[in-house]
C-alpha positions in Angstrom: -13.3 -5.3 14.1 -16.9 -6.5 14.5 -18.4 -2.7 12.5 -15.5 -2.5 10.1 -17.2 -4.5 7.5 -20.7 -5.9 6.9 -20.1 -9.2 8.2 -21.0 -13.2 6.4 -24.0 -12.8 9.0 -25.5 -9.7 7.9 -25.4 -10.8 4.3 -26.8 -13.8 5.6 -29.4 -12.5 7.5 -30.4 -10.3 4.4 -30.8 -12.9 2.0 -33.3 -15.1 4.4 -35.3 -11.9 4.7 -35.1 -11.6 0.9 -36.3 -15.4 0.6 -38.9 -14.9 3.2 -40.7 -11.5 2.5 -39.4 -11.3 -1.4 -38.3 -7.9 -0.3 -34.9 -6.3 -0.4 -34.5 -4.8 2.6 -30.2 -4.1 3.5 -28.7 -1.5 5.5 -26.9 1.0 3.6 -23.2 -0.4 4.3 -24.4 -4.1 2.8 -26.1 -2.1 -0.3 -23.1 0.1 -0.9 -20.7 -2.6 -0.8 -22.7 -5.2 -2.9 -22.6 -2.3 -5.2 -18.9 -2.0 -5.5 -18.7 -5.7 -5.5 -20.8 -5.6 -8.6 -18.6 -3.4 -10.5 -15.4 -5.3 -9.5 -17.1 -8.6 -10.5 -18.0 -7.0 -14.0 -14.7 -5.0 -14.2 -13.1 -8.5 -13.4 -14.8 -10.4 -16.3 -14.1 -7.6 -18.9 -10.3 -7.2 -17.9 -9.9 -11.4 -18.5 -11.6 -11.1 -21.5 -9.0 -11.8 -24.6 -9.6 -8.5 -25.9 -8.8 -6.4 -22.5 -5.2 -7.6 -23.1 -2.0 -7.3 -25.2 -1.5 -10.3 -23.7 -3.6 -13.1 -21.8 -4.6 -11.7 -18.3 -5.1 -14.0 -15.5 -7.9 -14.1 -13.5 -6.6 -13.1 -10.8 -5.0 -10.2 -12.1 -7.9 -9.0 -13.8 -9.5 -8.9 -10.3 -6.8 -7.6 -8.9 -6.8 -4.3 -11.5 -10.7 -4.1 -11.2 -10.7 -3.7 -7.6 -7.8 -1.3 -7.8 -9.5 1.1 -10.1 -12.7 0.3 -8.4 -11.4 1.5 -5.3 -9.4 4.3 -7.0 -6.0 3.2 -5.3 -3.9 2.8 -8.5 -1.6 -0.1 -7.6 -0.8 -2.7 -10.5 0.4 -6.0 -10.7 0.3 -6.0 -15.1 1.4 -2.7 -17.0 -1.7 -0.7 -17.9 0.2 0.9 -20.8 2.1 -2.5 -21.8 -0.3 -5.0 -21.1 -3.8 -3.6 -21.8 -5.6 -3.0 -24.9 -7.2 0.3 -25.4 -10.3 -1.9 -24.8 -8.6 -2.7 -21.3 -7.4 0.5 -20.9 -11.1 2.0 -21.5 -12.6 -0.5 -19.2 -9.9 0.5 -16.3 -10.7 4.0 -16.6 -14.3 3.7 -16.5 -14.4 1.4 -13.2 -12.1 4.7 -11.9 -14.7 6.4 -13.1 -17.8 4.9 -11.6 -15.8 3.6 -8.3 -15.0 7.2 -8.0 -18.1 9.2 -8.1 -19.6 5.9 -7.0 -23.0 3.7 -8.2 -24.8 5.7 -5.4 -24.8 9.1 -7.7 -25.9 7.6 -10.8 -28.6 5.6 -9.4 -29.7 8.6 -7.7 -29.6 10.6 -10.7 -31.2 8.1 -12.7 -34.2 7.7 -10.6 -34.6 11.7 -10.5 -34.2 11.5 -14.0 -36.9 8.3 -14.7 -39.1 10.8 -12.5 -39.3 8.6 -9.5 -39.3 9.4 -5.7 -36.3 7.4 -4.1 -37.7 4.9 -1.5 -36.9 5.2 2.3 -34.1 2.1 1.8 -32.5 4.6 -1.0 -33.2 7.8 0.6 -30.6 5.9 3.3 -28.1 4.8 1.3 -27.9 8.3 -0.5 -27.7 10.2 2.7 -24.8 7.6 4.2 -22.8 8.0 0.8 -23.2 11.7 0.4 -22.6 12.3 3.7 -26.0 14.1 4.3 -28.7 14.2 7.1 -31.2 16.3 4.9 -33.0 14.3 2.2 -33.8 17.1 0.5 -30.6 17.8 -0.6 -29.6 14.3 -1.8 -30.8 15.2 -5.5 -29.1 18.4 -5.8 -25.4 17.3 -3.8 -25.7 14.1 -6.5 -26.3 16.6 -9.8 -23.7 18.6 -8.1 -20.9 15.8 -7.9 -21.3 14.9 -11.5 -21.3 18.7 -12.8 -18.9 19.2 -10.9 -16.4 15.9 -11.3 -17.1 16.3 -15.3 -16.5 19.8 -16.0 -13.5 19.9 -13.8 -12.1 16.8 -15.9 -12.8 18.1 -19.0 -10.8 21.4 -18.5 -8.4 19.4 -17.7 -8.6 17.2 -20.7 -8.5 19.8 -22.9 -5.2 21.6 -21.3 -3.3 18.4 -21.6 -4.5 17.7 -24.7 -3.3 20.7 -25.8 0.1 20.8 -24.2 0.8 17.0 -25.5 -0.4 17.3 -28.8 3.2 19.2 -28.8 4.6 15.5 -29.0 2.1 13.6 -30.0 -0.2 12.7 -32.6 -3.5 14.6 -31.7 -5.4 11.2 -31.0 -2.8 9.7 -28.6 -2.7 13.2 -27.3 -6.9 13.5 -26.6 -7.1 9.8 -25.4 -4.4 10.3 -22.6 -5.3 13.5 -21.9 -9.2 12.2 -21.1 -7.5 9.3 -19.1 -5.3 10.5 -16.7 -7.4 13.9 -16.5 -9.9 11.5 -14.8 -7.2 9.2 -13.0 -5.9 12.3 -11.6 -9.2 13.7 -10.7 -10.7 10.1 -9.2 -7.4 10.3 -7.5 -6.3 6.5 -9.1 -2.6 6.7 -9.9 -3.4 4.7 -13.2 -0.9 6.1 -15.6 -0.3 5.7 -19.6 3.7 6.5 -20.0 6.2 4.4 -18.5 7.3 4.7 -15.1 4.2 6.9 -14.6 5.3 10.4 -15.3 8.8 10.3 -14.8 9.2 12.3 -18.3 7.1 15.1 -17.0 9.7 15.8 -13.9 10.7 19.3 -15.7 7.4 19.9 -17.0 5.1 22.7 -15.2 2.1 22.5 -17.3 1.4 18.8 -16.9 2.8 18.5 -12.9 0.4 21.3 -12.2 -2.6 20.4 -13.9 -2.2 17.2 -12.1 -2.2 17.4 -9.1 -4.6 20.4 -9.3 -6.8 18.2 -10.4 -5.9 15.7 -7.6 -6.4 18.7 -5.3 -9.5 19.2 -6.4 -11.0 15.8 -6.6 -9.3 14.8 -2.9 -10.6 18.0 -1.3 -14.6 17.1 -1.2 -17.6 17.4 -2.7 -19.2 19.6 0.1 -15.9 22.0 0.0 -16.2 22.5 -3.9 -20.2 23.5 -3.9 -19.3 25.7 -0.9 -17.0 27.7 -2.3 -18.8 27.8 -5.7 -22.0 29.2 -4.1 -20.8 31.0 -1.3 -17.9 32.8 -3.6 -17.0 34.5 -0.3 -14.4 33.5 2.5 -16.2 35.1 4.9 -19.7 32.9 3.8 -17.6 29.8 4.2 -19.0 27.4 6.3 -16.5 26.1 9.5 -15.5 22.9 7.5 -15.0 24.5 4.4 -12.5 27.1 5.7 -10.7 23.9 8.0 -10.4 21.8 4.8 -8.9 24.8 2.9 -6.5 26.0 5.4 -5.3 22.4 5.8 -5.4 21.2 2.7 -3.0 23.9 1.7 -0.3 23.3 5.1 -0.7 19.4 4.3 0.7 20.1 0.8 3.0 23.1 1.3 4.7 21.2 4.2 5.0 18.3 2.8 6.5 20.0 -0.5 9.1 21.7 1.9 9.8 18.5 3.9 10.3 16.4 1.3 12.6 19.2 -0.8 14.4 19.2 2.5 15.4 15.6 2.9 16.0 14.7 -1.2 17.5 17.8 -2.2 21.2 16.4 -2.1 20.1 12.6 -3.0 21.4 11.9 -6.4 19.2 9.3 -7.1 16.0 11.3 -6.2 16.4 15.0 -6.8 19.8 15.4 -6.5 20.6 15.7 -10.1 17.6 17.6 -11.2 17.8 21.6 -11.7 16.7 23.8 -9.3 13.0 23.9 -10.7 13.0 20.4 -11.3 13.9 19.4 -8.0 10.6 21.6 -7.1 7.9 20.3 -9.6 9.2 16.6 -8.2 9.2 17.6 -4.5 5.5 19.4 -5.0 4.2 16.2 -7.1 5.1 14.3 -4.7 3.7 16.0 -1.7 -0.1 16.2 -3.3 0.3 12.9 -4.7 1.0 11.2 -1.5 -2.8 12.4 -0.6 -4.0 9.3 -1.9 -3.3 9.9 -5.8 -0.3 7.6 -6.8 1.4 9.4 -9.3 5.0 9.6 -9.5 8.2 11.7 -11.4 11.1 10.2 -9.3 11.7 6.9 -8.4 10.4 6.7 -5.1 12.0 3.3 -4.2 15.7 5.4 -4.2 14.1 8.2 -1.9 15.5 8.2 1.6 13.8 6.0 4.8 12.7 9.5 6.6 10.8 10.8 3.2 9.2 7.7 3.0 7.9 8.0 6.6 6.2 11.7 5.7 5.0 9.9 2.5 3.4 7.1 4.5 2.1 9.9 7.3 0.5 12.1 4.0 -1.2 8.7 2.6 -2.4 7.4 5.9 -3.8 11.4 6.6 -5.6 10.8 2.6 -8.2 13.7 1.8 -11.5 15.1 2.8 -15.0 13.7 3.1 -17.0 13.1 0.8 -14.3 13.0 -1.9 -12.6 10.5 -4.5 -9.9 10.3 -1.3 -9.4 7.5 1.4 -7.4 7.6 4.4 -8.3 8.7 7.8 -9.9 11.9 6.1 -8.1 15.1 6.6 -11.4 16.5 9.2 -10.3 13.3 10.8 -6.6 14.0 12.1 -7.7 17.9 12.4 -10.5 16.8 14.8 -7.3 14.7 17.0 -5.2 17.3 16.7 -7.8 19.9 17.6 -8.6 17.0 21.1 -5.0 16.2 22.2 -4.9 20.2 22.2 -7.6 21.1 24.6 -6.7 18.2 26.7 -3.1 19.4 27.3 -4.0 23.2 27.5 -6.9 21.7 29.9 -10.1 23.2 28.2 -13.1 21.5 28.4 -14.3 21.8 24.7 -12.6 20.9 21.2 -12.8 24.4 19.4 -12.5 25.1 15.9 -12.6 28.2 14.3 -14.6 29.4 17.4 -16.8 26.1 16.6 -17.2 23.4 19.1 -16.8 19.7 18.4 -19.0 17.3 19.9 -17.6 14.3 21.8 -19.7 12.1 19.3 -17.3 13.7 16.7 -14.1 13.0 19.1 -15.3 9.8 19.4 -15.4 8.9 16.1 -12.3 10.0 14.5 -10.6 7.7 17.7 -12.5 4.8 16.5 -11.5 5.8 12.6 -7.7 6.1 13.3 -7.5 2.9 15.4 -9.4 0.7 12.8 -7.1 2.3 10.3 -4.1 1.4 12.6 -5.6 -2.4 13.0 -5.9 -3.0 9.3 -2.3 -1.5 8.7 -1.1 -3.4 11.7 -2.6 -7.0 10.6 -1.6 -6.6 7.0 1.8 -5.7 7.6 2.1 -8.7 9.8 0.7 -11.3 7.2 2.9 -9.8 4.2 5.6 -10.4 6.3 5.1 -13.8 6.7 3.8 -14.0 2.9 6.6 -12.3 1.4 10.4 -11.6 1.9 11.0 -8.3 1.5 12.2 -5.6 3.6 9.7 -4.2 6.1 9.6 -0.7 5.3 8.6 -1.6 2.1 5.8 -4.2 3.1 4.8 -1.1 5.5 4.8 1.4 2.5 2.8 -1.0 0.4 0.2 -1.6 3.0 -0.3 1.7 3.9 -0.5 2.5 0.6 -3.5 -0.1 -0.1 -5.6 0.7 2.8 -5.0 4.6 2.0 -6.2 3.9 -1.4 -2.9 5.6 -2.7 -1.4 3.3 -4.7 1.9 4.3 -5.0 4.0 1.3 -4.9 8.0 0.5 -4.2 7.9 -1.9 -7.3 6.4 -4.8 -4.7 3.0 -5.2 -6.0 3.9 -6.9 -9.3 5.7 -9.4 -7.5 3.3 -10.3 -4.6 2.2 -13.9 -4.4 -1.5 -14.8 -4.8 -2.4 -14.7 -1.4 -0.6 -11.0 -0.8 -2.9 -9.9 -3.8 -5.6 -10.9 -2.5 -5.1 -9.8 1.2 -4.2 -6.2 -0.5 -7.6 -6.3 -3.0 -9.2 -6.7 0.7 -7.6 -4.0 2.7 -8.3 -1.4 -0.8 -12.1 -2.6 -0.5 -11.7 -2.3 3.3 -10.2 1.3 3.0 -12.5 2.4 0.5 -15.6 1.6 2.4 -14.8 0.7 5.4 -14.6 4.0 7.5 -18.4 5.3 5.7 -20.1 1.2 6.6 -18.0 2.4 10.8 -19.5 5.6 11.1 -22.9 4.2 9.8 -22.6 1.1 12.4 -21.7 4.0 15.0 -24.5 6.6 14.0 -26.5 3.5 14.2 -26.2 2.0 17.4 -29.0 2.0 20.1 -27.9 4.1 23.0 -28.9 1.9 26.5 -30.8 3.4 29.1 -28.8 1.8 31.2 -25.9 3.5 33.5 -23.0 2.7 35.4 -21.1 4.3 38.2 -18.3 6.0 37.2 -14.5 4.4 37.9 -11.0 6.1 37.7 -9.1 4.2 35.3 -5.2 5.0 34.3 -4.1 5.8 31.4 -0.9 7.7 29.9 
């Protein structure tokens, strides 16, 4: 667990160099986590503030709700729509906002924009959040994610806007529309309509523009400007056409799956019409990607659907996305591994592509720090709380996944299961990018041991 997170002796270390040289000088993970602790520390302040709420919010809950939208997970422990005040609602959005496209892009942009060169120590940090190995590009993949995150949520303001302006007054209709079109797109199942959008069950427009727009904002940055330059499947670069093609067999299996098991549960889908029982069953399955939304109750749905909805959050999105989870290159990679090993073929191939080891390597290291976290949650909520354990699974899962879909046990939690879940969503948001930095990192030894069989399997 030593690389998961900057540790209390990096920071340390950091702050004498600061009080010794006058310098800043951190490593990217410590610089992109002091930034999100930043905006959770101001989100925190605004949320307690007496205006934020309907009614007085604790502190506690106010930090809670910051590091939730911060992280884009979604999960609540006051009612956003109840309990908020359209100050509070405002403020929630706009840490979804800015934890989603995160502080890296604007700062970037703003120092392109002030006219300045970025400085090696930025040039790093823009290159480990973007994903990148070409500094060139850092400047043009940052324009890129804003273009690209606003003018996709405006769209989709505008179409709900439009649609819900049917039953509501045209400024209740433009102010949800603009916050859940960003939720939805930030991939934060923050929602403005009791019991999320459980009165949109029947309704194609608004269940497709959602999770379109979840689709969109969970598939990655690097997939959308590929496809909107290339324009041309057979252009597509390798991970392109991989996140496609299994962005699409995540979803459409997981919409059959889950149509499968609930079909005949009267509680779930049972009662809905033949349509309905579709819209619910396809929300579901590209919601589970790490978006939170809901049309069912999905505290009634049966134990095996909420094993595929725990293996969809725990799979999460792409790379370089408003997504957590394991990353969907991730668990392609393994797949793509436990493949050539049992067909005995000495590279990983995709799409005629080889993977390097380095690769392999990684997406082990990913899943099993994933696992840990899940693992060492679960255990202390179930000392912490008595409830039953699929639902202290589902809960956990769901917080390190960033999903936030809950089975009504967040509002409930004691303080210390709060805060051990506003951990694990800082810990899932940032912890696989600080991992792969501490990995890419590392100094390679010169030095070389014999080889020795060792069993396994």
């Amino acid at each position: 667990m030593r690389n998961w997170l900057p540790s209390f002796s990096d920071y340390q270390s950091s702050y004498k160099r600061i009080r010794r040289t006058g310098q800043v000088r951190a490593s990217p993970p410590i610089m992109l986590a002091t930034g999100f602790l930043a905006l959770i520390a101001l989100g925190t302040l605004l949320l307690s503030l007496p205006v934020a709420g309907t009614e007085p919010v604790s502190l506690l809950s106010a930090f809670f709700m910051a590091t939730s939208a911060v992280t884009v997970t979604g999960l609540t422990v006051i009612d956003p729509a109840a309990q908020l005040s359209h100050f509070g609602q405002i403020v929630l959005i706009l840490l979804v906002q800015a934890g989603g496209l995160g502080f890296v892009t604007f700062a970037v942009l703003a120092a392109v924009t002030l006219g300045k060169k970025l400085s090696l120590t930025h040039q790093a940090v823009a290159l480990e959040a973007f994903n990148q190995t070409n500094v060139s590009r850092i400047r043009r993949t940052a324009s890129s994610v804003v273009k690209i995150s606003l003018g996709i949520e405006l769209v989709m303001a505008i179409i709900l806007a439009l649609w819900w302006s049917r039953d509501y007054p045209w400024i209740t209709a433009i102010y949800r529309a603009i916050f859940h079109s960003i939720a939805a797109f930030n991939n934060a199942g923050f929602s403005l309509f009791p019991a999320s959008l459980a009165q949109f069950v029947g309704d194609p427009v608004t269940v497709m523009v959602i999770t379109f727009s979840i689709i969109l904002g969970g598939i990655g940055f690097s997939v959308l400007s590929d496809v909107s330059s290339k324009r041309s499947w057979a252009r597509l670069l390798p991970y392109t056409k991989i996140m496609l093609i299994s962005t699409l067999a995540l979803n459409v299996i997981g919409f059959f799956v889950l149509w499968l098991l609930e079909f005949n549960n009267t509680t779930t889908l049972g009662d809905l019409s033949i349509h309905e029982q579709a819209l619910a069953a396809w929300m579901h399955s590209v919601t589970s990607r790490t978006a939170g939304f809901t049309t069912v109750d999905i505290t009634q749905m049966r134990d095996s659907s909420t094993l595929v909805i725990m293996l969809l959050m725990f799979v999460g999105g792409g790379s370089l996305s408003t997504a957590s989870g394991i990353k969907v290159g991730t668990f392609v990679v393994l797949l793509a591994a436990s493949w050539s090993y049992i067909f005995r073929r000495k590279e990983v191939v995709l799409l005629r592509r080889s993977i390097s080891p380095e690769t392999v390597q990684k997406s082990l290291a990913l899943v099993l720090v994933t696992s840990a976290l899940i693992f060492i949650g679960t255990l202390l909520m179930t000392v912490f709380e008595d409830a039953p354990f699929i639902t202290i699974l589902f809960e956990i899962v769901s917080a390190v996944s960033t999903t936030g879909l809950t089975r009504n046990l967040t509002p409930t939690l004691s303080a210390p299961s709060q805060i051990m879940l506003t951990v694990l969503m800082f810990a899932g948001r940032l912890g696989p990018l600080t991992l792969v930095y501490s990995i890419a990192t590392q100094k390679r030894s010169r030095v070389r041991y014999p080889e020795t069989q060792f069993q396994v399997g």
